[in-house]
C-alpha positions in Angstrom: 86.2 144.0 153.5 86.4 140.5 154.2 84.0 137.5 154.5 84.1 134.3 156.6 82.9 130.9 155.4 83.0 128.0 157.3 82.0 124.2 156.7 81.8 121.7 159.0 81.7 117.7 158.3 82.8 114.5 160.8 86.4 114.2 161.4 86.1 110.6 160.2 84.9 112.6 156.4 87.3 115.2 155.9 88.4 114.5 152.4 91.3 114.3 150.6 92.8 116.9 148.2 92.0 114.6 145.3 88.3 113.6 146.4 87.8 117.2 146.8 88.9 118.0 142.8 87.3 115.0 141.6 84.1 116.3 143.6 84.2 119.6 141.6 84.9 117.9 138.1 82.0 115.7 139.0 79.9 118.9 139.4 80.9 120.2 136.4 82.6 123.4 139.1 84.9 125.7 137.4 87.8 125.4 139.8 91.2 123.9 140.4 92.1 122.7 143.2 96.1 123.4 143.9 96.8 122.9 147.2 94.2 121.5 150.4 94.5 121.4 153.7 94.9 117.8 155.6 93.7 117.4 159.4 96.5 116.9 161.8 95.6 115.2 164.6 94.5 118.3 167.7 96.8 120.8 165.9 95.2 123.4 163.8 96.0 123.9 160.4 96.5 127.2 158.9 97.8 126.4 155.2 94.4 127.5 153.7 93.7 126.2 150.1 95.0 127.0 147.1 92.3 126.9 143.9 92.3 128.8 140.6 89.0 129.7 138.7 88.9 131.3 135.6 92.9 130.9 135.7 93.3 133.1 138.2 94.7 131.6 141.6 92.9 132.3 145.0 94.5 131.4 147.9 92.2 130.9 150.4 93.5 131.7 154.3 92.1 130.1 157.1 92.3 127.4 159.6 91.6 124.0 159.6 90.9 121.8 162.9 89.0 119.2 164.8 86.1 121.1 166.9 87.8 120.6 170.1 91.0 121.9 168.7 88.6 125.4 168.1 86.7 126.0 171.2 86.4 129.9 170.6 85.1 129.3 167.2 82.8 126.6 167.7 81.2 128.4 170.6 81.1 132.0 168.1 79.2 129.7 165.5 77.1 127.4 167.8 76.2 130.6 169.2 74.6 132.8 166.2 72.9 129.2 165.1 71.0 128.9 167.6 69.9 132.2 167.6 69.0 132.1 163.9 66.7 129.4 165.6 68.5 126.5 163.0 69.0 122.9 164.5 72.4 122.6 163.2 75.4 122.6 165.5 79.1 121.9 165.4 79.8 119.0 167.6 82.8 117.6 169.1 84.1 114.9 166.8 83.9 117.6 163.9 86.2 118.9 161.6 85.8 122.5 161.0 87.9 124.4 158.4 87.4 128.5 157.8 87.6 130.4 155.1 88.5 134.3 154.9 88.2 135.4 151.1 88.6 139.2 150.3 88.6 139.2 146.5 85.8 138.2 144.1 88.2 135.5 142.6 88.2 134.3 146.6 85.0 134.5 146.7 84.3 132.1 143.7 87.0 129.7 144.3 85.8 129.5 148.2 82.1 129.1 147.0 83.4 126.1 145.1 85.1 124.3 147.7 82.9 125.1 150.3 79.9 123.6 148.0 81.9 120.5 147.4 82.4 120.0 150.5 78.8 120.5 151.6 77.5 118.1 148.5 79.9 115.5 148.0 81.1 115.2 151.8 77.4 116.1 154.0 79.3 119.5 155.3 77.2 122.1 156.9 78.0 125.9 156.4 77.7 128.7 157.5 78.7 132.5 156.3 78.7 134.7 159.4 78.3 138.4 158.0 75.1 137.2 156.6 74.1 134.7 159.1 73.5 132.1 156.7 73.7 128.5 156.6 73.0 125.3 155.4 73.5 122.1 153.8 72.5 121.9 150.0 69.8 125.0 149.7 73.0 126.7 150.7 75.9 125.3 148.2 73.2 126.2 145.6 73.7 129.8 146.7 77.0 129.5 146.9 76.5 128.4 143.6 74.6 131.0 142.0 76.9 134.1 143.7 79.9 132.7 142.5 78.2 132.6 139.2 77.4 136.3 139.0 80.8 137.1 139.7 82.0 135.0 136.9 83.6 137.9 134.3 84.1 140.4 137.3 
């Protein structure tokens, strides 16, 4: 089984590898950043990131873009939030990166990055399979799931 994260910030915010990490050692996150993805223009980036927690290494796959470079997937998510009746959408000069974890280390490192982007860069995100989303009520759950997994 997988799950599907995805945050969404303005192009003109989407952070560097090392603003990232320095977001998460500011936070006091577990995690190491390795490897981040970088916006390319209208192409879409399918790297993923690379973090380990607990030293175990986590590659996250999934896809990195500007909004309009993703029309299927912003239309998917604009769709299911606005029939979870939230005010939140993903709008054109976005940056939208996704995240498809399928481990519990995944799962931590992902709840990491995804919170650090949220906190330290105004993301928005959103978790599909739960219908979920938010800005900081939803790192903090992030948060507190990755840290029952801690040990697992």
């Amino acid at each position: 089984m997988s799950v599907d994260f995805y945050v969404t910030l303005p192009v003109a915010s989407w952070p560097t590898a090392a603003a990232v990490q320095k977001c998460m050692s500011d936070h006091a996150y577990p995690a190491q950043l390795k490897r981040f993805p970088a916006l390319n223009g209208d192409h879409v980036v399918t790297d993923g990131a690379l973090a380990s927690v607990d030293g175990k290494d986590a590659y996250l796959e999934g896809e990195l873009a500007a909004a309009t470079a993703m029309p299927t997937d912003v239309k998917f998510i604009n769709d299911r939030l606005a029939a979870s009746a939230s005010h939140e959408r993903i709008k054109s000069d976005s940056a939208l990166m996704s995240v498809r974890v399928r481990s519990l280390a995944e799962m931590r490192a992902a709840s990491y990055v995804v919170s650090a982007l949220i906190v330290c860069f105004d993301g928005f995100g959103f978790e599909s399979q739960g219908n979920t989303s938010g800005r900081a009520a939803f790192a903090r759950s992030l948060l507190l799931g990755a840290e029952a997994l801690k040990g697992r």
